[in-house]
N, C-alpha and C positions, 0 to 999 in steps of 0.2 A: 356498363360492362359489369359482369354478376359472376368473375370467375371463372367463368368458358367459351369455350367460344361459340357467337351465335351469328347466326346466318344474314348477311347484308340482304334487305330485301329490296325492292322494286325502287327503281332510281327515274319515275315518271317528272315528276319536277324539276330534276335538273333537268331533264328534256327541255320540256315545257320553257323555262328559263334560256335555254341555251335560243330556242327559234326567237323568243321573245329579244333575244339580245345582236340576233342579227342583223335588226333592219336599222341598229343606231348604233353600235358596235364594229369596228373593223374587222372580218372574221366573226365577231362575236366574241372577241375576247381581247381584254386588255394588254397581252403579252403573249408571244407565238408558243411560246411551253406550256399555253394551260390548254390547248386543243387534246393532248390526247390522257388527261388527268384519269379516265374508267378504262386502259387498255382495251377490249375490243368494240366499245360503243362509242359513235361517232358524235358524242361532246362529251363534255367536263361535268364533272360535280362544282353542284354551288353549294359552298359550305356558309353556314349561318351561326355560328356561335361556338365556342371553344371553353374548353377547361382544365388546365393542368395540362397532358398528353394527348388529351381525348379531344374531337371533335367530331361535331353533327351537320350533317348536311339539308337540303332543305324537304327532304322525304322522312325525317325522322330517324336516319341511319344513322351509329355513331360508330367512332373509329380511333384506332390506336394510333397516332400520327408521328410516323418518321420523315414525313418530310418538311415538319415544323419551319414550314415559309420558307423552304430552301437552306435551311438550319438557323433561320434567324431569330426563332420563340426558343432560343435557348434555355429561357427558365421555364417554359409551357406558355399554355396560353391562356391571357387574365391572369397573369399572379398577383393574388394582394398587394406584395410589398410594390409593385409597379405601379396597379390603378390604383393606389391608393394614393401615391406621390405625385402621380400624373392629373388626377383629381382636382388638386392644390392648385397645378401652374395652369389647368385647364380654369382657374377663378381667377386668377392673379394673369395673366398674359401666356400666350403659347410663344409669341417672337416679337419683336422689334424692330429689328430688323439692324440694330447696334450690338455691341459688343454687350457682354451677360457674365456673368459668374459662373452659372453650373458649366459652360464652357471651359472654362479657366484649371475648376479643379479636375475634369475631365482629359486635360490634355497635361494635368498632374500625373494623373491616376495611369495614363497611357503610359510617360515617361517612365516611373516607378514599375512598372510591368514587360515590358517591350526593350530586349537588349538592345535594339539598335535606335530607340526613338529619341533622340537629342531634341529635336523640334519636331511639333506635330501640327497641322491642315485640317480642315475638316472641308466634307463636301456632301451630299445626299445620298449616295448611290453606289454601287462598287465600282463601275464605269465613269462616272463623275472620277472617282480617286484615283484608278488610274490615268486618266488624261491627266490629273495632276501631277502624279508622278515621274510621268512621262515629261512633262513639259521643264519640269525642275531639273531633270537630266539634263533635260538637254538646253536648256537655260545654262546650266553649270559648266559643261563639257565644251558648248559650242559647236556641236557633232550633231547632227540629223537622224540617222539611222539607228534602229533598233532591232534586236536579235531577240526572237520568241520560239518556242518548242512548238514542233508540232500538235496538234492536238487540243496545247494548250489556250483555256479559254480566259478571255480579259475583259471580257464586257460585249455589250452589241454596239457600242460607240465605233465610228472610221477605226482610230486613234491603232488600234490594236486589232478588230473582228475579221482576221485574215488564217486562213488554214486553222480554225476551231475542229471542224468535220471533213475535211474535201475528201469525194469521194478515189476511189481506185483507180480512174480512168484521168483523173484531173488532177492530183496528187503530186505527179514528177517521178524522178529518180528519189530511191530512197534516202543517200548519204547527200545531198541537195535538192531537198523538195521544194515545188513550186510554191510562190506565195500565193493563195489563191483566197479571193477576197468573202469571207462569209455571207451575201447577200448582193443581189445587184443595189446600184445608188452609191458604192464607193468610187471615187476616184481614182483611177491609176497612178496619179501623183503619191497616195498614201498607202498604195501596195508597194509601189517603187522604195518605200523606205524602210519597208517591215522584210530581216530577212530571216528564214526557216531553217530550223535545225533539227534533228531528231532527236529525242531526249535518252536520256543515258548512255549515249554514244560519244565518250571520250576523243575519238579520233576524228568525230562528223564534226563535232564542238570545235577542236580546235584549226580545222581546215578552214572552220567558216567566219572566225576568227579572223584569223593568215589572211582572208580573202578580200577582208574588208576593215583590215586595220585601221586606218586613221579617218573610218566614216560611224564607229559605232560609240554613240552617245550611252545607250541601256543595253544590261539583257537582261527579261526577265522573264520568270518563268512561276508555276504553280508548286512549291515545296511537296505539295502531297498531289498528285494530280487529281483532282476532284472531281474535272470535266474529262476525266478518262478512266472512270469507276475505280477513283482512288490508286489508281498506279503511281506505286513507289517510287522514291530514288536509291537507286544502288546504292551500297556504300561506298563514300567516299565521293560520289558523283557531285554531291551538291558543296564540301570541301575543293573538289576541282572547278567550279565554277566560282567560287569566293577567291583562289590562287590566282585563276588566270583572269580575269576580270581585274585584282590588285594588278596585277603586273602590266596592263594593258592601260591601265590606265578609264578604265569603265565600270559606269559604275551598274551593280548587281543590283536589283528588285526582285523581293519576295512575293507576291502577291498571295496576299494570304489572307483573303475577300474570305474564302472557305477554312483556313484553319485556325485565323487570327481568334485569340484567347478560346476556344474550343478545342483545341489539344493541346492545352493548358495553359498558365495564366501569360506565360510570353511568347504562346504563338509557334509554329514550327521550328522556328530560330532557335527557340529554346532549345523544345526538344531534339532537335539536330546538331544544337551546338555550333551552326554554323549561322555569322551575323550580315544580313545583308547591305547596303549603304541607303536602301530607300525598300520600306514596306507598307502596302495598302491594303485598310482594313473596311469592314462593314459585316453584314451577316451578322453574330451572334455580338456584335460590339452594339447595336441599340436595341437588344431584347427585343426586338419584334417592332421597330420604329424606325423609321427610315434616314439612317444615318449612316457617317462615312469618314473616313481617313488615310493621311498618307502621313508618314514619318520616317526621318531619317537621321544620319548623320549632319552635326550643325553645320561644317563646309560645304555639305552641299544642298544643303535648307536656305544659309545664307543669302541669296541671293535673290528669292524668294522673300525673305526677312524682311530684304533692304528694298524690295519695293520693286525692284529689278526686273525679277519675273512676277508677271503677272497672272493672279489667281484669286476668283473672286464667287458669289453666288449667294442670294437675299434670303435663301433657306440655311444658309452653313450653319450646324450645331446650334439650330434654336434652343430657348430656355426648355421646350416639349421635349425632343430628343437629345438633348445631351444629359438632361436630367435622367431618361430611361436608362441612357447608355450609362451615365457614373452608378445607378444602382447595378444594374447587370454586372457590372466590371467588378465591383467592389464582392459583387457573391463569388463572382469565379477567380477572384484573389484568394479564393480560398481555397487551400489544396484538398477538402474534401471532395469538394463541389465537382468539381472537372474529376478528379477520382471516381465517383461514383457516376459520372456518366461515361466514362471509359470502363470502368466495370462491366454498366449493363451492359453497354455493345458489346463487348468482349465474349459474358454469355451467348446472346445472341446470333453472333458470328462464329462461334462452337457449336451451338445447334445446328445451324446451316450447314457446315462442314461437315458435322456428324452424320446427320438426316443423308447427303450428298453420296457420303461413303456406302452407308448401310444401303440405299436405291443403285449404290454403282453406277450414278451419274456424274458426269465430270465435272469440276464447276471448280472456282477458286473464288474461295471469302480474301479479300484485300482492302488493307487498309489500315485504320486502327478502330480503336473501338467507340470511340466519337464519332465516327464516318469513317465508312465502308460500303463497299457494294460487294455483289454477287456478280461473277462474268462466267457462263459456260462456253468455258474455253475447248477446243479439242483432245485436249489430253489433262486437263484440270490443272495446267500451269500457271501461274500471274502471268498479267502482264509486264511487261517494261518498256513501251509505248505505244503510242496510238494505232500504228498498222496493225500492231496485236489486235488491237480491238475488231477489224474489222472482218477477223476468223471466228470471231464469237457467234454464238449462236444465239441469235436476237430475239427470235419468236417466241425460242423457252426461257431466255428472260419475262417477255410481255408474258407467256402463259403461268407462269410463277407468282408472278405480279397480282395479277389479276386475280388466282387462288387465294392469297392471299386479303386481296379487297373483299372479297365475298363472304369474307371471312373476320372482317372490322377489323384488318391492317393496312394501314396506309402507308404505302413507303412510293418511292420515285416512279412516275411512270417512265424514266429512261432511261435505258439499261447502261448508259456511258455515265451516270450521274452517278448519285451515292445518296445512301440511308444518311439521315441527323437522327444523333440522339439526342434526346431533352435531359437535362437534373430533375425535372420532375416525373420519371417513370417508376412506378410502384413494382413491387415483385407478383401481387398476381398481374399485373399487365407484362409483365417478362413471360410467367407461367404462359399467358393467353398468347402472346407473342410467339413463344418458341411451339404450342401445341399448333398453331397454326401453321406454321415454318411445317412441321412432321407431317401434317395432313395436305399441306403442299405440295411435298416431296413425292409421298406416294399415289398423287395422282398423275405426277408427272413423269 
């Protein structure tokens, strides 16, 4: 990248790659979200090597990357200080499959960061931690049932993958929406226990509550909605779920897969001020290694503790990834660190908004400057939950998107997801960043 912006050329190898990957590949691809990674071409970029923000795919193309693994190269990609420690344990052992040290100060380092982490779990995956969390609820409570916002997303595990996206027709009543299972292959047993609320809706909340008093073990929900292009919580709303949750006797989950130590060193909790009784982390907690946690309050870890409930898995916070994860953490204990990648987003999502105005196109930047997304909404409103979304205007998301790529920026291909920003973004990649955002605009 030489300061301006240059034109993505000819994307024939990932072609090539994608057919080559069909005949031994499910689809062709590892995970259902990377089908539509180049908006209008019918497969993915195969990316081959990364540096700091940048990455290159396998036609020689390079790109300014906001979707840093789904925000989990939170320090970039290959940073020294990472392959270099990683290096070390990749000569001495990656696992054991016993108990390890870098674990140990790791779930130090958690405690000291994370208001609410009394006791911390580790597991692989964000969906691994919440079945974790999930199961320690309801270990603790003796209760079955669990209350999740519409919209909001928990993993593609049973456990929770109910009403993430349900279409219009399938949906329900708005103030009691249907729980409708994300994928065929769940069981109706495990829809029957998940029940649907709409998010920011004080009065939906508490009916649904009332309805189901002495069966609800969790509720849990996305602090920042992530899998709803960053849709806020009102104020006060997420205070009213910590209130009525205490008084009920149930215990509140953050899930905070997507903002844990990326909008700042304790997580939305922090910045919201308000502490949940169980929160799970992954994403930007192993630098880009596949790693996972749940933490909470030690009453209701207890049981757990004592062997009670059971939680288990031969991968949990090997010596390889918890080592990743205690450097990572230890940088974004720093309050420049997280600082300056709420910064640059910050710029960047003024671009947008500015670019948006000046074209007299509707659109609302939401979020914060960590992650955010773009939603063209019809009158250029936020959202405040998911039905919102589905007045958005999707297409000119993908065609923004896509200007964008052609353009060497990589950000989400979907429009309900959200931009990561990295610590490692330079000011000319801002400069190239935002001239790109302007030449966007005005094509659209």
């Amino acid at each position: 990248m030489n300061g301006h912006i240059r034109t993505v050329g000819a994307t024939d190898g990932s072609r090539a790659w994608f057919e080559r990957a069909r005949a031994s590949l499910a689809g062709g691809v590892s995970s259902s979200s990377r089908l539509t990674s180049t908006g209008p071409h019918p497969y993915p970029l195969y990316m081959v090597s990364g540096s700091g923000t940048q990455i290159r795919d396998v036609d020689g193309n390079g790109y300014i990357d906001y979707l840093i693994s789904y925000g989990s190269a939170i320090l970039g990609h290959a940073p020294p200080e990472l392959t270099d420690a990683l290096t070390d344990v990749l000569r001495s052992g990656t696992m054991f499959g016993t108990c390890n040290t870098p674990e140990v100060e790791l779930a130090e380092q958690i405690r000291d960061m994370v208001p609410c982490a009394d006791l911390v779990r580790f597991a692989n995956s964000g969906s691994e931690a919440v079945q974790g969390a999930v199961r320690a609820a309801r270990g603790y409570t003796g209760r079955a049932k669990i209350l999740k916002f519409e919209g909001h997303y928990h993993g593609w595990s049973d456990t929770l993958a109910i009403s993430n996206r349900p279409g219009v027709e399938e949906a329900g009543p708005y103030a009691t929406p249907h729980a409708v299972p994300h994928s065929p292959g769940i069981p109706a047993g495990v829809v029957d226990d998940v029940i649907v609320c709409p998010w920011n809706d004080p009065e939906a909340l508490r009916a649904a509550l009332d309805a189901h008093r002495a069966e609800l073990a969790a509720v849990i929900c996305e602090p920042i909605v992530a899998n709803n292009a960053c849709t806020m919580p009102d104020p006060g709303y997420l205070e009213l779920l910590r209130d009525e949750c205490t008084a009920r006797g149930i215990v509140l989950v953050f899930d905070e897969v997507c903002t844990g130590f990326r909008t700042g060193p304790g997580g939305a909790q922090a910045m919201f001020g308000v502490e949940p009784d169980l929160a799970v982390f992954s994403k930007a907690l192993g630098g880009g290694l596949p790693i996972a946690a749940f933490a909470g309050r030690r009453h209701v870890m207890e049981p757990l503790a004592q062997g009670h409930v059971k939680h288990g898995g031969t991968y949990n916070s090997s010596p390889l990834c918890a080592t990743s994860a205690l450097i990572t953490l230890r940088r974004l204990d720093r309050p420049e660190t997280t600082k300056r990648i709420e910064d640059t987003g910050r710029r960047i999502m003024e671009t947008i908004q500015r670019a948006a105005h000046d074209r007299r196109i509707p659109c609302s930047v939401q979020g914060v400057g960590a992650m955010f997304q773009t939603v063209f909404t019809p009158a250029g409103a936020p959202t405040r939950q998911y039905r919102d979304l589905l007045h958005a205007d999707q297409a000119r998301y993908h065609a923004f998107r896509h200007e964008l790529l052609k353009r060497g920026v990589h950000a989400n291909a979907y429009g309900m997801a959200c931009w990561f920003v990295a610590a490692t973004v330079t000011e000319e990649e801002v400069a190239v960043t935002c001239e790109a955002v302007e030449e966007a605009f005005a094509v659209l």
